[in-house]
N, C-alpha and C positions, 0 to 999 in steps of 0.2 A: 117963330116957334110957338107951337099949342102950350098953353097952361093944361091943358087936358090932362086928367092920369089917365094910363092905359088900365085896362081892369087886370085884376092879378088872375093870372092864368092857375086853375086849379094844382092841388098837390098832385102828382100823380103817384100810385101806391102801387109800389115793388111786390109782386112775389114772389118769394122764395121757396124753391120747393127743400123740403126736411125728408132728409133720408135716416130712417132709424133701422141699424140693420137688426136684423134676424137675435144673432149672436150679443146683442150688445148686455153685459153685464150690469146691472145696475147696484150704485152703491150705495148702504145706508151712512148717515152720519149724523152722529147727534152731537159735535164739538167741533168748531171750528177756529183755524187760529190766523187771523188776519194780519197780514204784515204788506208796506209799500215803499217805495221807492220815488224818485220824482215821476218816472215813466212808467210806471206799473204798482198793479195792487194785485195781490198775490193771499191767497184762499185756498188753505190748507184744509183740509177734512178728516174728520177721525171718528172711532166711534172710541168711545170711553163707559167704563161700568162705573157704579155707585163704590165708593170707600177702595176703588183701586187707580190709584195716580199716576197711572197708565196708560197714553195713549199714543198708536201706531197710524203715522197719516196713510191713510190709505187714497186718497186723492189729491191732487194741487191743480189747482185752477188758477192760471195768472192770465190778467185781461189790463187794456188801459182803465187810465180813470175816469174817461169820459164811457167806457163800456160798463165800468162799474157801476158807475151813477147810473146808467140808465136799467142797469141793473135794480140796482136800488128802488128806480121809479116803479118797472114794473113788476116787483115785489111786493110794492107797497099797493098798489094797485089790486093785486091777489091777493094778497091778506086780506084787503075790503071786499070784495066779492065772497072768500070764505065765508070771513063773517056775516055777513047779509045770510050766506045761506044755512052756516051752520051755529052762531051764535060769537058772542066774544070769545076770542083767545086772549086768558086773563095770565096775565107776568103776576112773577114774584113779587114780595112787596121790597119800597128799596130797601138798602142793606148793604150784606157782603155780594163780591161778585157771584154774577150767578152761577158760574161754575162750580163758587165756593157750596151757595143753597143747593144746587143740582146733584153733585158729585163729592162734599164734603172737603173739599180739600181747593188753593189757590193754584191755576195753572201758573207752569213755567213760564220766565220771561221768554220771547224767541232769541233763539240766536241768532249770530248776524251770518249764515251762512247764504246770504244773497247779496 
């Protein structure tokens, strides 16, 4: 047997084609209420007004955790790039939740309807 390594055969990179229809509604959401499971992480969306403790999910987005994560990465990824081109996105300073600073008021705990 050779001691030799073999050389590592390149990655090879998948395309996927993304089909956005026509019709497709797009939703705003400035509140989200994150809840998981062992096998899923579950991303509720809502939009909520200032001084009204109100909010109707109008989205739910459930993905694994390993989609989340990667999720996560390249979020974090665009955020850097944002910023590069349009300046910091500056957070509250710590404190109360930010829902509390954002919208005045502590969101509800979730329920356990999962």
């Amino acid at each position: 047997m050779s001691d030799e390594k073999k050389p590592k055969q390149p990655a090879r990179r998948i395309q996927v084609k993304i089909e956005v229809p026509a019709d497709l509604d797009a939703t705003y959401a400035n509140f989200v209420v994150i809840t998981h499971s062992p096998s899923e992480i579950i991303l509720d969306f809502a939009q909520i007004l200032p001084q009204k403790p109100q909010a109707r999910i109008q989205t739910r987005v459930v993905m694994t955790p390993l989609n989340a994560k990667l999720l996560l990465r390249a979020l974090g990824e665009n955020i850097t790039k944002h910023e590069a081109q349009y300046g910091e996105i500056k957070l509250p300073r710590q404190g109360p939740s930010l829902a509390q600073q954002f919208f005045g008021f502590k969101p509800p705990a979730p329920t356990g309807e999962e």
